[in-house]
matplotlib code that plots the C-alpha trace (Angstrom):
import matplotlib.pyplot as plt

x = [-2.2, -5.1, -5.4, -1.6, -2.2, -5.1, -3.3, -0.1, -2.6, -4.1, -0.9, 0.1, -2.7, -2.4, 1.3, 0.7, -2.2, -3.7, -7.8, -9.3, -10.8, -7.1, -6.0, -8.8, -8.4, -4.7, -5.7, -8.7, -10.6, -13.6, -13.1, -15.3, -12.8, -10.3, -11.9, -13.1, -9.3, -8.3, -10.7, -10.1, -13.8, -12.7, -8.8, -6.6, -6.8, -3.7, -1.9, -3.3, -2.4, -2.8, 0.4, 2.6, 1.0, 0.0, 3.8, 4.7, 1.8, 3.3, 6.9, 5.9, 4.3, 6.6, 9.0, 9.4, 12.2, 9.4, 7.5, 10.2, 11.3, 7.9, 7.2, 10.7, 9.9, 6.5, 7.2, 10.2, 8.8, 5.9, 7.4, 11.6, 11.9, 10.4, 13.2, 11.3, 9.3, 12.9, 12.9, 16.6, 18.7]
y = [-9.8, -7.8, -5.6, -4.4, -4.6, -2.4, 0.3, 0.0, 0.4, 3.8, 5.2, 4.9, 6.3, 9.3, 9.9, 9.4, 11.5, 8.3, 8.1, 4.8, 5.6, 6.5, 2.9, 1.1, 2.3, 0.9, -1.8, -2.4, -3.0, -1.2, 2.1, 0.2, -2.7, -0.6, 1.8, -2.1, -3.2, 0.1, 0.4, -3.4, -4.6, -7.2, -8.6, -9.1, -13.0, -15.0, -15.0, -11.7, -10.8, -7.5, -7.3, -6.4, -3.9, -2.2, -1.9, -0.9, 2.1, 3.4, 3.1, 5.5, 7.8, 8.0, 11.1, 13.2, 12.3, 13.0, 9.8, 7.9, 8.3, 7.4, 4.5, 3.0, 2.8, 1.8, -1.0, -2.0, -2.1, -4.5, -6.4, -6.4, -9.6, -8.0, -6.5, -6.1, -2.6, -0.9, 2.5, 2.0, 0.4]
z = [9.8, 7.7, 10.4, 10.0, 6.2, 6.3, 8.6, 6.2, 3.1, 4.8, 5.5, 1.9, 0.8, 2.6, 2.6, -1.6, -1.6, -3.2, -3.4, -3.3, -7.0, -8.4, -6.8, -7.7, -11.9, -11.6, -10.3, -12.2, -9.2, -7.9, -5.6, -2.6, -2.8, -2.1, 0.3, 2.1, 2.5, 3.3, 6.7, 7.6, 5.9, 3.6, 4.0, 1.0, -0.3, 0.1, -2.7, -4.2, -7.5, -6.3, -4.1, -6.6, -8.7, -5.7, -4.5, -8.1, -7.6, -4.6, -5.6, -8.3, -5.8, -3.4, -4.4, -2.0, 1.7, 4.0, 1.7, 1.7, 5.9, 6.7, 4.1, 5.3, 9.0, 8.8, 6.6, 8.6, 11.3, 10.6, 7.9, 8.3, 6.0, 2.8, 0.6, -2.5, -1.5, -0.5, -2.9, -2.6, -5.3]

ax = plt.figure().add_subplot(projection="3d")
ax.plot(x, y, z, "-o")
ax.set_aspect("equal")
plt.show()
């Protein structure tokens, strides 16, 4: 399951333009913690506190239709129980 997350986590990042430090000072993490879930180094602990603020970062990213086409089909894809990360209201 990290393996998707980590994959999911890259594609944000780059569709965002997102660096790991940019993340990481949201978060209030370190830049290699990010950069080590981001390549598939270190998976995200169950029952992360991180989950949410991280979904609230890239909500606020995406903007543009392109973003949003891509976010939407990659998430669905992997993950077509979660509602919460929908941009739409």
């Amino acid at each position: 399951m990290f393996i998707v997350f980590c994959r999911k986590l890259d594609n944000l990042m780059n569709i965002t333009k997102t660096t790991n430090t940019s993340l990481a000072l949201s978060l209030s993490v370190v830049p290699s913690y990010i950069c080590r879930l981001r390549n598939g180094e270190r998976p995200l602990p169950k029952n992360s506190d991180l989950l949410q603020p991280m979904g609230e970062y890239f909500a606020g990213k995406i903007t543009n239709e392109f973003q949003k086409k891509v976010h939407h089909a990659g998430w669905r894809a992997h993950f077509p129980q979660i509602k919460y990360f929908s941009l739409q209201p």
